[in-house]
C-alpha positions in Angstrom: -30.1 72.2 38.4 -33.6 70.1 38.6 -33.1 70.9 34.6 -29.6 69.0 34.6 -30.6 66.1 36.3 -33.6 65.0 34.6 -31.7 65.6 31.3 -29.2 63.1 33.0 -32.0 60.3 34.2 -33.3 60.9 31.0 -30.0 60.1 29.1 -29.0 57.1 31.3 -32.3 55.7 30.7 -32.0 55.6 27.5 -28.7 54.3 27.4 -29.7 51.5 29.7 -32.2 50.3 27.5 -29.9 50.8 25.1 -27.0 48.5 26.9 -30.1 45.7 27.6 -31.4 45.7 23.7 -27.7 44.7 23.2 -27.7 42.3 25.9 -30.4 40.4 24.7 -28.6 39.3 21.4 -25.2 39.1 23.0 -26.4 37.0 26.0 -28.3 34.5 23.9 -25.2 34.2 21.7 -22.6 33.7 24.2 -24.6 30.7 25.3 -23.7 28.8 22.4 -20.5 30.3 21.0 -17.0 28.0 21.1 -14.9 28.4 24.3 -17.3 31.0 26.3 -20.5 29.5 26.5 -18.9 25.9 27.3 -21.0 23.8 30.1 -17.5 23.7 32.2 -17.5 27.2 32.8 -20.0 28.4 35.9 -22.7 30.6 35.0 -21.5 33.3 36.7 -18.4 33.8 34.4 -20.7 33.5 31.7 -22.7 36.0 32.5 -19.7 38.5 33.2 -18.4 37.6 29.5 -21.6 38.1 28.4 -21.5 41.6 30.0 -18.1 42.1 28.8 -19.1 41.7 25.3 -22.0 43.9 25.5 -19.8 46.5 26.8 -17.4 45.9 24.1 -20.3 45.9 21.4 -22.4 48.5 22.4 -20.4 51.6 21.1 -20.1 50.3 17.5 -23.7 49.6 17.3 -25.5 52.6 19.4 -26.3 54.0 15.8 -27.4 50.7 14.2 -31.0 51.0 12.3 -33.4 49.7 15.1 -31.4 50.8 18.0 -32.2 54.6 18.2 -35.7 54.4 19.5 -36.2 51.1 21.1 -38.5 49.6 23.6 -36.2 46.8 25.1 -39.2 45.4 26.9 -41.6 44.9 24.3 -42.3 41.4 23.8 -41.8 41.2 20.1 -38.4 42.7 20.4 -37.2 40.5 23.0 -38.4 37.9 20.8 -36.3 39.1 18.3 -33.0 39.5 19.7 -33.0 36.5 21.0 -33.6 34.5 18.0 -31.1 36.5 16.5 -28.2 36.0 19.1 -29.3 31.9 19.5 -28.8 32.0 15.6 -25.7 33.2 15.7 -24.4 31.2 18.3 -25.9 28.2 16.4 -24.3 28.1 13.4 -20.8 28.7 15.8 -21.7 25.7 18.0 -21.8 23.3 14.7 -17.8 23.8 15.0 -17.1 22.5 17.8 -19.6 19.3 17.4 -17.7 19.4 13.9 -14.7 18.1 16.5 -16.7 16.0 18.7 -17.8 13.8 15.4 -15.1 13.6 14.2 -13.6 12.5 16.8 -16.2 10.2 17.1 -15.7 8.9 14.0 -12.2 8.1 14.6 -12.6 6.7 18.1 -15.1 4.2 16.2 -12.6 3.3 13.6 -9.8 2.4 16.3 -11.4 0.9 18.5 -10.7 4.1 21.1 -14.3 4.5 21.9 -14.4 3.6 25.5 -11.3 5.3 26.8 -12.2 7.7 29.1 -15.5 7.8 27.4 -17.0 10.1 30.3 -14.3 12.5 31.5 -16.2 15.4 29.6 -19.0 17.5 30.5 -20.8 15.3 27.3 -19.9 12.0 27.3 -17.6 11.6 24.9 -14.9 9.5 23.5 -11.4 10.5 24.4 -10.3 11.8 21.0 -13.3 14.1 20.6 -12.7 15.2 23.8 -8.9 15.9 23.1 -9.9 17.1 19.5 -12.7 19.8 21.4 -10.0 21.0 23.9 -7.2 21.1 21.4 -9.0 23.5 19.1 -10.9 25.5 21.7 -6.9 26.8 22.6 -5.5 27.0 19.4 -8.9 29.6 18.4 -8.4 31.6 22.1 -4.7 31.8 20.8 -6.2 33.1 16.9 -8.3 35.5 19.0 -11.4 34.2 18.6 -12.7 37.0 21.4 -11.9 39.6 18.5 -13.4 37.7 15.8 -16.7 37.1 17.8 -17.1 40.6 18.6 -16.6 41.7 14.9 -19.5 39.0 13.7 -21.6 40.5 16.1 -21.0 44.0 15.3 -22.0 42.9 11.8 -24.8 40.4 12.8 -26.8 44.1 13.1 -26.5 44.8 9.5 -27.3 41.4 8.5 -30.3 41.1 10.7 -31.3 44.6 11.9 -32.8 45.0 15.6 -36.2 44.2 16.3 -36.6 42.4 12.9 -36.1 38.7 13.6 -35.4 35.8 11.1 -37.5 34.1 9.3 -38.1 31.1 9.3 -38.0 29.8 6.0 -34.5 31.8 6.2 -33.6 30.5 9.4 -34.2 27.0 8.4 -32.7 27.4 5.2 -29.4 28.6 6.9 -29.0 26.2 9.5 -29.4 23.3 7.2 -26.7 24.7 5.1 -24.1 24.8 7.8 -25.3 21.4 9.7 -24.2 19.8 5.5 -21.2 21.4 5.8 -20.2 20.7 9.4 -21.1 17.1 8.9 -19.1 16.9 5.9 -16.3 18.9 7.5 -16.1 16.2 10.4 -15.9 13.3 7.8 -13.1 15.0 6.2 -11.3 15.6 9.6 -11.6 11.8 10.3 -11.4 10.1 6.9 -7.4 9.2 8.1 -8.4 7.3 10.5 -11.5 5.6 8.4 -9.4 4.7 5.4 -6.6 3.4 8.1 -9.0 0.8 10.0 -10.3 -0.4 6.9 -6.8 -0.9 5.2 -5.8 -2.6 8.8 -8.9 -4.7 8.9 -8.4 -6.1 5.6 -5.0 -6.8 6.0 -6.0 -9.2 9.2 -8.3 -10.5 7.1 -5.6 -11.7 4.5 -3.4 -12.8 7.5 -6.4 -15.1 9.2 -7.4 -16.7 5.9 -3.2 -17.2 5.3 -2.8 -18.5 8.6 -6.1 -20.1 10.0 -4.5 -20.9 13.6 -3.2 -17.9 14.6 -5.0 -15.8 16.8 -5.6 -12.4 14.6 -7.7 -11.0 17.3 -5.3 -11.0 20.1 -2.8 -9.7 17.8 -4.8 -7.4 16.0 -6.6 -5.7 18.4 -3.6 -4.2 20.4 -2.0 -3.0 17.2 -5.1 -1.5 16.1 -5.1 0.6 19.5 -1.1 1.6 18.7 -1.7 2.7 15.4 -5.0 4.6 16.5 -2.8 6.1 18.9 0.6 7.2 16.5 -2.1 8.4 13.8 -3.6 11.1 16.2 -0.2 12.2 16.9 0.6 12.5 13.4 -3.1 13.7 11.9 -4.5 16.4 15.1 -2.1 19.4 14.1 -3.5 19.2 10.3 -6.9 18.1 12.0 -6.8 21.2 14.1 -5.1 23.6 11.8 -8.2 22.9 9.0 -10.6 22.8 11.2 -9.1 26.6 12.8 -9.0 28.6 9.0 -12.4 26.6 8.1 -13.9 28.6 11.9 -12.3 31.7 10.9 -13.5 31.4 7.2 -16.9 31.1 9.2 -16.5 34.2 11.8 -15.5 36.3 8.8 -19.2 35.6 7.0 -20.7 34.0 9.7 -24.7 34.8 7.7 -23.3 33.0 4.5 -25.3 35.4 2.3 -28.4 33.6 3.2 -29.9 36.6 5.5 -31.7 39.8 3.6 
């Protein structure tokens, strides 16, 4: 009997160091990931997600090179496995500022900067903040739960436990996506750009046409209008590029850049 249980403490202890080397890279990624690691949701439910995840995760990767034999405490593993969940979560974080600049950018362009400029967690304008909420739900409704927990399933053949990222790799990597997610946000808000500047010009013409009139007090409440019908028109396309460009992202969330 004394044979049985010590084989069972024995077991359980190694699966909960198991469980907790998982936890370290899940828990540092749901931090940063879209939708779950949002500053609006209490830390408490982010740690239960976090747990969820693990739970979900640790099956598919309790064979995983690095994971057999580990020492969950060592300092140079916990090192790792951080760096390796913050990583991940990262490179998924650039999406959703990809929405708050561009909606930035648009806010700029139509003079819809200061509306409700602080009803966010970030103070934001209230496109960006529209734009960030809009595709948070439309990725929930894609499933992004599923396609997080697949990336991180592969995350451990990309980046092997206990082996970090370098980082020359690391930097290399994040500069990559940070290009595209800026270019990503331009191309999100160009609409808006190229409308401002057509619009602008336009008053331009009309005030050097017709010197007395007031362009400003006719221009400026138009502006707002059209800012406003333009978002109506541009957010689904905004949204629906912005959703396959995220799950064109969670499929090879490493970009070949890791060993």
């Amino acid at each position: 009997m004394s044979n049985v249980l010590a084989d069972i403490l024995s077991n359980s202890q190694q699966l909960l160091a198991l469980a907790f080397a998982v936890f370290l890279r899940v828990g540092a990624a749901m931090a940063m990931v879209p939708g779950f690691g949002e500053r609006m949701i209490p830390r408490s439910v982010r740690l239960g997600i976090a747990l969820a995840f693990s739970a979900a995760i640790l099956p598919a990767v309790a064979q995983s090179a690095g994971l057999a034999d580990v020492n969950p405490l060592a300092p140079g593993f916990l090192a790792a496995e951080v760096m390796a969940g913050l990583a991940f979560g990262l490179i998924l974080r650039i999406m959703v500022m990809v929405l708050q600049m561009a909606g930035s950018i648009a806010a700029q362009s139509t003079s819809l900067a200061q509306i409700l400029g602080g009803a966010a967690t970030d103070p934001q304008p209230a496109i960006a903040h529209l734009l960030l909420l809009g595709g948070l739900a439309l990725a929930m409704m894609s499933g992004l739960h599923l396609r997080i927990t697949e990336a991180l399933i592969l995350s451990y053949d990309a980046i092997p436990a206990g082996t970090g990222v370098g980082a020359a790799i690391l930097s290399e990597w994040t500069v990559a996506h940070v290009a595209r997610g800026f270019a990503l946000a331009v191309t999100l808000a160009i609409p808006f750009v190229i409308a401002a500047f057509l619009y602008n010009l336009a008053l331009g013409v009309i005030n050097r046409a017709m010197p007395q009139l007031m362009v400003a007090f006719v221009g400026a409440p138009a502006l707002t209008a059209g800012g406003l019908i333009l978002l109506a028109l541009a957010a689904p396309l905004m949204l629906q590029l912005w959703s396959v460009r995220l799950d064109a992202l969670l499929r090879d969330p490493f970009g070949g850049a890791m060993p």
